[in-house]
N, CA, C and O atoms as a GROMACS GRO file, in nm:
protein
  136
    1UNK      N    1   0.165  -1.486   0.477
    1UNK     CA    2   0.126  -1.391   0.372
    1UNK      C    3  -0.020  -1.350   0.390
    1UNK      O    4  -0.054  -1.232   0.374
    2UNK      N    5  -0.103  -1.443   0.422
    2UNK     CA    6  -0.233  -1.420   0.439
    2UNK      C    7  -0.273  -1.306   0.557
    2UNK      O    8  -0.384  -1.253   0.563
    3UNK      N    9  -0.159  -1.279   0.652
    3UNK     CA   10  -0.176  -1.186   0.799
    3UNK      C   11  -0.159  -1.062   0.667
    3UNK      O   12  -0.267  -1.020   0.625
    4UNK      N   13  -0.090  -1.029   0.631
    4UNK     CA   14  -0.064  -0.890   0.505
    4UNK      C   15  -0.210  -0.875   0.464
    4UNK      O   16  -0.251  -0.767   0.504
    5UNK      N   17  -0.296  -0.938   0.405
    5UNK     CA   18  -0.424  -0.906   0.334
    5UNK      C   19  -0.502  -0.786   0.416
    5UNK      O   20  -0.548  -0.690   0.355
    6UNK      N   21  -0.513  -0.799   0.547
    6UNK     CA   22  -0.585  -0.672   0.592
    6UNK      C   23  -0.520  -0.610   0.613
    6UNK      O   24  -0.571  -0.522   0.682
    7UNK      N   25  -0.404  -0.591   0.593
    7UNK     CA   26  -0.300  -0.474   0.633
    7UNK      C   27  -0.290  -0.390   0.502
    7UNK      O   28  -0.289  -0.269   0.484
    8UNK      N   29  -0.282  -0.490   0.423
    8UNK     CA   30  -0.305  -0.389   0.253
    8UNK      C   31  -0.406  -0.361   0.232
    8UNK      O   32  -0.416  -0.266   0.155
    9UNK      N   33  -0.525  -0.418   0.279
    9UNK     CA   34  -0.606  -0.364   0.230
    9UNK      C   35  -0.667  -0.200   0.320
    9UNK      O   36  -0.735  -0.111   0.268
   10UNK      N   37  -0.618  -0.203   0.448
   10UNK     CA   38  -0.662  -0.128   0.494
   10UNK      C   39  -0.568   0.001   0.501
   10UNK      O   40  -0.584   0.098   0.575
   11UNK      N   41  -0.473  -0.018   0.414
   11UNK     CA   42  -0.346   0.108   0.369
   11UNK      C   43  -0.392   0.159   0.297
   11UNK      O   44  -0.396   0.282   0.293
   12UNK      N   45  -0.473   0.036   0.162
   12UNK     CA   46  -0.520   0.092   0.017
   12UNK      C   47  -0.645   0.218   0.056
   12UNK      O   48  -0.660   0.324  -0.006
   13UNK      N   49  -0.744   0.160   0.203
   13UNK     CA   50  -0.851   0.246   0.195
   13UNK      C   51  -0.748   0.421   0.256
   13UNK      O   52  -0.778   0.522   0.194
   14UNK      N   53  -0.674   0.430   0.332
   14UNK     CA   54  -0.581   0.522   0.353
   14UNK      C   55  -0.520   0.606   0.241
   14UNK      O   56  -0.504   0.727   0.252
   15UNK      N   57  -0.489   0.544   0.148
   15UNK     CA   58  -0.407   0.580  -0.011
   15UNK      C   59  -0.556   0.629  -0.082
   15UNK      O   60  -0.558   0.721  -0.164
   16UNK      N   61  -0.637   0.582  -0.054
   16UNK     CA   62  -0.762   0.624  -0.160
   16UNK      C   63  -0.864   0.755  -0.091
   16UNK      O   64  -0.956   0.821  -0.139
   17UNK      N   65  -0.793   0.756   0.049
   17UNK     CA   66  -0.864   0.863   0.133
   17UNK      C   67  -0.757   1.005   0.094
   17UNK      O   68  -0.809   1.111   0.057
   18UNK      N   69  -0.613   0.991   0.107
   18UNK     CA   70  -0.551   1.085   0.062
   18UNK      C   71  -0.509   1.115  -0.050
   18UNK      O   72  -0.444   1.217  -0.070
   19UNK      N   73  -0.544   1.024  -0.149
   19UNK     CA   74  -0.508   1.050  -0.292
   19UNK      C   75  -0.443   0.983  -0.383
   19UNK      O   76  -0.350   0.919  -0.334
   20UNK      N   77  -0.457   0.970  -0.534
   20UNK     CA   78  -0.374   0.809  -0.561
   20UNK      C   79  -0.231   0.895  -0.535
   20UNK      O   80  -0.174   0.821  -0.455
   21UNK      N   81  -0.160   0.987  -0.555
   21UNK     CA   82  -0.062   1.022  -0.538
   21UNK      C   83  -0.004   0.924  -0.454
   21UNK      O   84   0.079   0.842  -0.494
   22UNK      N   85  -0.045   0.932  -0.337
   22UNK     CA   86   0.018   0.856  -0.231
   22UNK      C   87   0.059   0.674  -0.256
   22UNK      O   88   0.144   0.604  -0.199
   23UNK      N   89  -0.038   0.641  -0.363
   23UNK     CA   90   0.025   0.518  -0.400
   23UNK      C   91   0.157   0.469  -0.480
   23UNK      O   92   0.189   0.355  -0.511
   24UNK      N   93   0.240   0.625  -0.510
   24UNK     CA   94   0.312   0.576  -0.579
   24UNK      C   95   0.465   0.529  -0.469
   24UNK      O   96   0.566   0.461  -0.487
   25UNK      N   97   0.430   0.580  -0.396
   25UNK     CA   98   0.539   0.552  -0.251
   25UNK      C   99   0.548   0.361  -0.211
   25UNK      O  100   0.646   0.288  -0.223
   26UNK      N  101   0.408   0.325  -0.161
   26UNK     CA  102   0.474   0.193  -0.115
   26UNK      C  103   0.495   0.130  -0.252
   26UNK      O  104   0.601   0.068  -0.244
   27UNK      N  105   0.444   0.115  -0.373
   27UNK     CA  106   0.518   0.089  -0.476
   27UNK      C  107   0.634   0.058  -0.413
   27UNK      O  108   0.665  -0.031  -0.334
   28UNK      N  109   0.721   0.197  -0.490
   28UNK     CA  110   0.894   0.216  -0.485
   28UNK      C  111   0.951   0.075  -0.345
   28UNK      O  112   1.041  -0.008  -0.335
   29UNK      N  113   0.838   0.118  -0.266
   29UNK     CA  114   0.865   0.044  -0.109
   29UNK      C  115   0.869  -0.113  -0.126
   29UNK      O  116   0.948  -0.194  -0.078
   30UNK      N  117   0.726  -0.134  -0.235
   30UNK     CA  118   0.796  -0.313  -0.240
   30UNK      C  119   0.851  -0.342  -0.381
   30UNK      O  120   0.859  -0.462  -0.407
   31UNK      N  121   0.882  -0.275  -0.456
   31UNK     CA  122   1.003  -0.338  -0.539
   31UNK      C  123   1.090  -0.302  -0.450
   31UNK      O  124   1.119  -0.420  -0.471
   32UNK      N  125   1.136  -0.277  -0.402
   32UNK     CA  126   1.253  -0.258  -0.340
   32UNK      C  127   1.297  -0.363  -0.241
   32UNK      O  128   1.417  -0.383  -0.226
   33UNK      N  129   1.211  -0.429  -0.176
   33UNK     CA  130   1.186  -0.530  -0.084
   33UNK      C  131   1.195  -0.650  -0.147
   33UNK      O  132   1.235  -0.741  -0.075
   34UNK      N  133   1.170  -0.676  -0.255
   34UNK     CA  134   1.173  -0.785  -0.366
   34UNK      C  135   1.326  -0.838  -0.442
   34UNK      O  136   1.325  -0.925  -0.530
   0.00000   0.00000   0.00000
């Protein structure tokens, strides 16, 4: 779980470069995974 931490975090700086819009996608992506 700990390998994920820079991977989210470096999506979040991606999602905050294109817009929160874009965060509502991996949302949907991990409830769904859950």
């Amino acid at each position: 779980m700990e390998a994920l931490i820079p991977v989210i975090n470096k999506l979040q700086d991606v999602f905050n470069t294109i817009g929160a819009d874009a965060i509502q996608l991996p949302q949907i992506v991990v409830l769904g995974t859950q």
